[in-house]
Each structure stands twice: as C-alpha cells, then as structure tokens.
N, C-alpha and C positions, 0 to 999 in steps of 0.2 A: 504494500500500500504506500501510495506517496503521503508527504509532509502535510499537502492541505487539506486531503482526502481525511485523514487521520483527526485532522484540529475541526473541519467541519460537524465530523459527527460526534468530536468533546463538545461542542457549540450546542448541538441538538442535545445531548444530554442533561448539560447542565443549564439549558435554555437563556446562556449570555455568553459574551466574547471573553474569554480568557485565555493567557501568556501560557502556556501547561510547563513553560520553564522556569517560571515562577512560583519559587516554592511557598510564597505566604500565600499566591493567590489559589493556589493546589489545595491546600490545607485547608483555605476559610470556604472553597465552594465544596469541599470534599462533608466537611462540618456543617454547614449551613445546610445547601440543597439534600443532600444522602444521608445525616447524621451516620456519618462514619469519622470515626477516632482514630487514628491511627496509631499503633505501638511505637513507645520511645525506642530510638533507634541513632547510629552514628548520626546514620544522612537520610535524608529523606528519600535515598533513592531506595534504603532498605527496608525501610517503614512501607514503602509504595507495593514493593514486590512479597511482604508478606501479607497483606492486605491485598491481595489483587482478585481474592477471591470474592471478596465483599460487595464489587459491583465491575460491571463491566467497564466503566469512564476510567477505572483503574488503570486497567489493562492496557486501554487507548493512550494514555497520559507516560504511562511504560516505553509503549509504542512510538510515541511521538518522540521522545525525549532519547529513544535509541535511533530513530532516525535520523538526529544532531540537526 
C-alpha cells in the first residue's frame, strides 16, 4: 500500500486529519476517539505494536510510519 493510500483511511477512521508521525497526536486521537490506553513503553513505537490488536487504525499508523 502506498503512503496516502495508508493516511486516507487513518482519516476515515479517526474521522479528522492527523500527522500519524506525531506521536502526541497518535496518542490523544488513539484516547479520545477508541479509548485505547496504551502500555508504558521505551517508545511509542512499542506501545503501538503491542496494542495493535486493539483496533485496526493501529495497524494503519504501524503501516504508515514503516512506510517512512
């Protein structure tokens, strides 16, 4: 899947525009929209992948952010 392919349908999930490399803005719509918590962790990027089960925009947000 390409880069915008990927951010279009984090857009459609979390029904606004967000950076998905943005890790506070990850977090607040992660909390906000999903009430998902994420486990403290080094980096956010391992908080994301043990959580990835939790909701599919995880996944996407993994995806995009491996796409660089």
């Amino acid at each position: 899947m390409n880069k915008d392919f990927i951010l279009q349908r984090i857009c459609i999930f979390t029904g606004e525009e967000i950076d998905p490399n943005s890790d506070e803005q990850v977090v607040s719509i992660l909390r906000e929209e999903f009430n998902i918590h994420l486990p403290q962790r080094r980096t956010l990027e391992e908080s994301l992948i043990l959580s990835c089960s939790e909701h599919e925009v995880i996944d996407l947000i993994l995806q995009y952010r491996a796409v660089g």
